[in-house]
N, C-alpha and C positions, 0 to 999 in steps of 0.2 A: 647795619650791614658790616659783614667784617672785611678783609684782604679785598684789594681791587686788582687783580690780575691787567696787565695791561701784554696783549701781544700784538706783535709785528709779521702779519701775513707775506711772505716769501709771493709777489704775483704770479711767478711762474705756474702756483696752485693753482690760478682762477681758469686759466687758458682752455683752450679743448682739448680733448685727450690725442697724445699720440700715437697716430694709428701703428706704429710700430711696436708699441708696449699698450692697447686698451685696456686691458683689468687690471693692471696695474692704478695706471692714473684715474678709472673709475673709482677703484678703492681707497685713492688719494680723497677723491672728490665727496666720496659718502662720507668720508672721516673728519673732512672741514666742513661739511654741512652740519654735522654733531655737533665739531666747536662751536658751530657759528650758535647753535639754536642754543647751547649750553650757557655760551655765553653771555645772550639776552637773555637767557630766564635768570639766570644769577647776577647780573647788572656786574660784568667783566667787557673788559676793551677789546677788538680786536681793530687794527689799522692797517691802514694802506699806506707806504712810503709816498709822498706826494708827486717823486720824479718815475715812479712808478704807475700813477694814478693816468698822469700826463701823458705817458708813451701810451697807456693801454688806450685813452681815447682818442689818440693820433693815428689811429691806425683808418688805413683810408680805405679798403675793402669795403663793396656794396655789403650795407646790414652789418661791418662786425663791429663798429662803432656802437652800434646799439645793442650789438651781445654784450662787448666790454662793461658799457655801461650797466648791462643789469646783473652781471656779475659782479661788480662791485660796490652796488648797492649795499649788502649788506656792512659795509666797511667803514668804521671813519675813515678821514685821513689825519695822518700824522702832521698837526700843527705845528710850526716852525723846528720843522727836525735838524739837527746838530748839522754840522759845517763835516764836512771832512776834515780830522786835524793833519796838521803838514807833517808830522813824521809818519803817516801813511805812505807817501811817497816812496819812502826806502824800506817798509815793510813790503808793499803790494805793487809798486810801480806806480805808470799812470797811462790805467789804460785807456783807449777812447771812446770820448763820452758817447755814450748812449749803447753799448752794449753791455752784455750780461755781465761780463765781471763789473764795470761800471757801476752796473746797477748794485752788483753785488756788497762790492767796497761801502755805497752809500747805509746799505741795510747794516752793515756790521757798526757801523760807526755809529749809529743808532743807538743799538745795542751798548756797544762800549761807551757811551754816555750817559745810561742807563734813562733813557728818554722812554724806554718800553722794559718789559722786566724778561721776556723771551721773544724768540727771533723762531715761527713757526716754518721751514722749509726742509725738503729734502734733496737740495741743492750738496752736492759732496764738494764742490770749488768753496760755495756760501760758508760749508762746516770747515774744509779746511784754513780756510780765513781766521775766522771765528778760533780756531783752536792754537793760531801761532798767538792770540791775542791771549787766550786762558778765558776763551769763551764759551766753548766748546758746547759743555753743562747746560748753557743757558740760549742754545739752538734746539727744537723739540719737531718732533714729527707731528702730523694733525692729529695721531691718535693719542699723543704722548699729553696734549694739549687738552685732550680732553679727559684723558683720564684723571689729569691735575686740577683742574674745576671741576670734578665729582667728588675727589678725595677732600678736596678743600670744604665745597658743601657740603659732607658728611651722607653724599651720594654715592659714593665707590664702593658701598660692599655688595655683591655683584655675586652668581654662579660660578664654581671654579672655571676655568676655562676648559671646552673639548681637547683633550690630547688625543694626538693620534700618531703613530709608530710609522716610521719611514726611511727607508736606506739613505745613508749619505749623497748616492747616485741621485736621488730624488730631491737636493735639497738645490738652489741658488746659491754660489758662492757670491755672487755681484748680488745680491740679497739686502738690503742699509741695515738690517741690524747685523752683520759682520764689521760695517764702517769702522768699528773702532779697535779691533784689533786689526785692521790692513791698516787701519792709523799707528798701530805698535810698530810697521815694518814687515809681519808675520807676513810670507808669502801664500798666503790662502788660496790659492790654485793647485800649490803642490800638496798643503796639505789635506785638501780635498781627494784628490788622485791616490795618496798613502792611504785616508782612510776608507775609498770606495775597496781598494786591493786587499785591506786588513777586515772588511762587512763591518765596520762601526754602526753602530746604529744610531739612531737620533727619533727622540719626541718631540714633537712643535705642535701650535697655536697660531694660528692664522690672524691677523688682522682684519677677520670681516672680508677678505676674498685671497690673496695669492701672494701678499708679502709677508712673512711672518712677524709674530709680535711677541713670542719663547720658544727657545730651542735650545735643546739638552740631546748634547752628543756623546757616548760612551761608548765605552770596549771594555772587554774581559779580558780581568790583569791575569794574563797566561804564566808570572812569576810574582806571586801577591808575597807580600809582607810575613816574614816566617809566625808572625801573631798572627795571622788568619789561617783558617780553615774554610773548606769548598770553594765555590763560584766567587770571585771579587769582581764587583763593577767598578771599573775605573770613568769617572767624570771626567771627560776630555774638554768640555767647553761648557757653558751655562751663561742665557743671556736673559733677560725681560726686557720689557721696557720701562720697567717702572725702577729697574733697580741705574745705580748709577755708573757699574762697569761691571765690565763681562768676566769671567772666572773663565783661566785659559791654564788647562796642565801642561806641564811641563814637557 
């Protein structure tokens, strides 16, 4: 057997979907069921934080102790996982114990001990943590996760992906795969607004339901380069998930 992937499940994945975003977090949910099965057929880890494991069965609600628990059946848990180290404290604070950033802090620290080799959530506090550390890289979405144990097993050559053609009006700016250019500073609301008034257009690829997984924004360079002739398209942004940063023009 070659590479042993070892990942660290984000809990907030397991939970029920929020009725305020449902196809969203369904398309969470189909996407970690892929890693999960990928996972066991390729003999890859995936784990449960133990202070994680613990809240989710504390929960005192008639029946959701016993949802918790069959959700996280399929999970190890993470055997003696790392201590919080003390200069967290003036990295992240210290917030109180038992909520989400709480939990969050203990996940990263994980990671940064390299007790797991990726931290699978779509938590943007979890990523910003993770990225003051130079961890960023190695926080991955459920789809990201699974694309990476197919590629690994020499599983991932696959159908081009369906493109399909959509006005910038149409896309999500609060979208995670923008995450990392709002992580540049880039005020991506305004430039949303310039390019819905300029008709940029944009091709994307779905994720399997309604977050996208490539998106390619462009305009017509209306003063191209005196070495060209006719139409120019200008590449305004270019993301995947498999690549490891976004191409953002200038």
């Amino acid at each position: 057997m070659g590479t042993t992937l070892k990942f660290l499940v984000d809990s907030g994945l397991l939970l029920p979907p929020d009725p305020a975003a449902p196809d969203r977090e369904a398309d969470r949910a189909v996407a970690l069921a892929e890693a999960a099965r990928l996972a066991a057929e390729y003999h890859h880890r995936l784990y449960i934080h133990p202070a994680a494991r613990q809240e989710m069965l504390a929960e005192k609600l008639p029946g959701r102790s016993e949802l918790h628990r069959s959700l996280l059946r399929p999970y190890s848990v993470l055997s003696l996982p790392p201590d919080v180290p003390a200069q967290f404290d003036s990295v992240f604070g210290t917030p109180p114990s038992g909520t989400r950033e709480w939990m969050n802090i203990r996940l990263v620290a994980a990671l940064a001990a390299d007790a797991v080799d990726f931290l699978i959530s779509a938590d943007r506090d979890l990523r910003r943590k993770a990225k003051r550390l130079g961890l960023e890289e190695r926080v991955v979405l459920t789809a990201e996760a699974a694309s990476m144990i197919r590629d690994l097993e020499g599983t991932g050559a696959q159908d081009p992906p369906i493109m399909e053609e959509a006005g910038v009006s149409a896309l999500n700016p609060e979208d995670p795969i923008f995450d990392p250019v709002r992580g540049n500073g880039l005020d991506f609301k305004s430039c949303f607004v310039e390019a819905e008034n300029a008709d940029w257009r944009a091709w994307i690829s779905r994720d399997g339901g309604h977050m996208l997984a490539a998106c390619c924004i462009a305009a017509e360079d209306r003063i191209p380069p005196p070495s060209l002739t006719g139409k120019v398209l200008q590449i305004r942004f270019f993301w995947n998930i498999r690549l490891s940063k976004p191409d953002v023009s200038e």
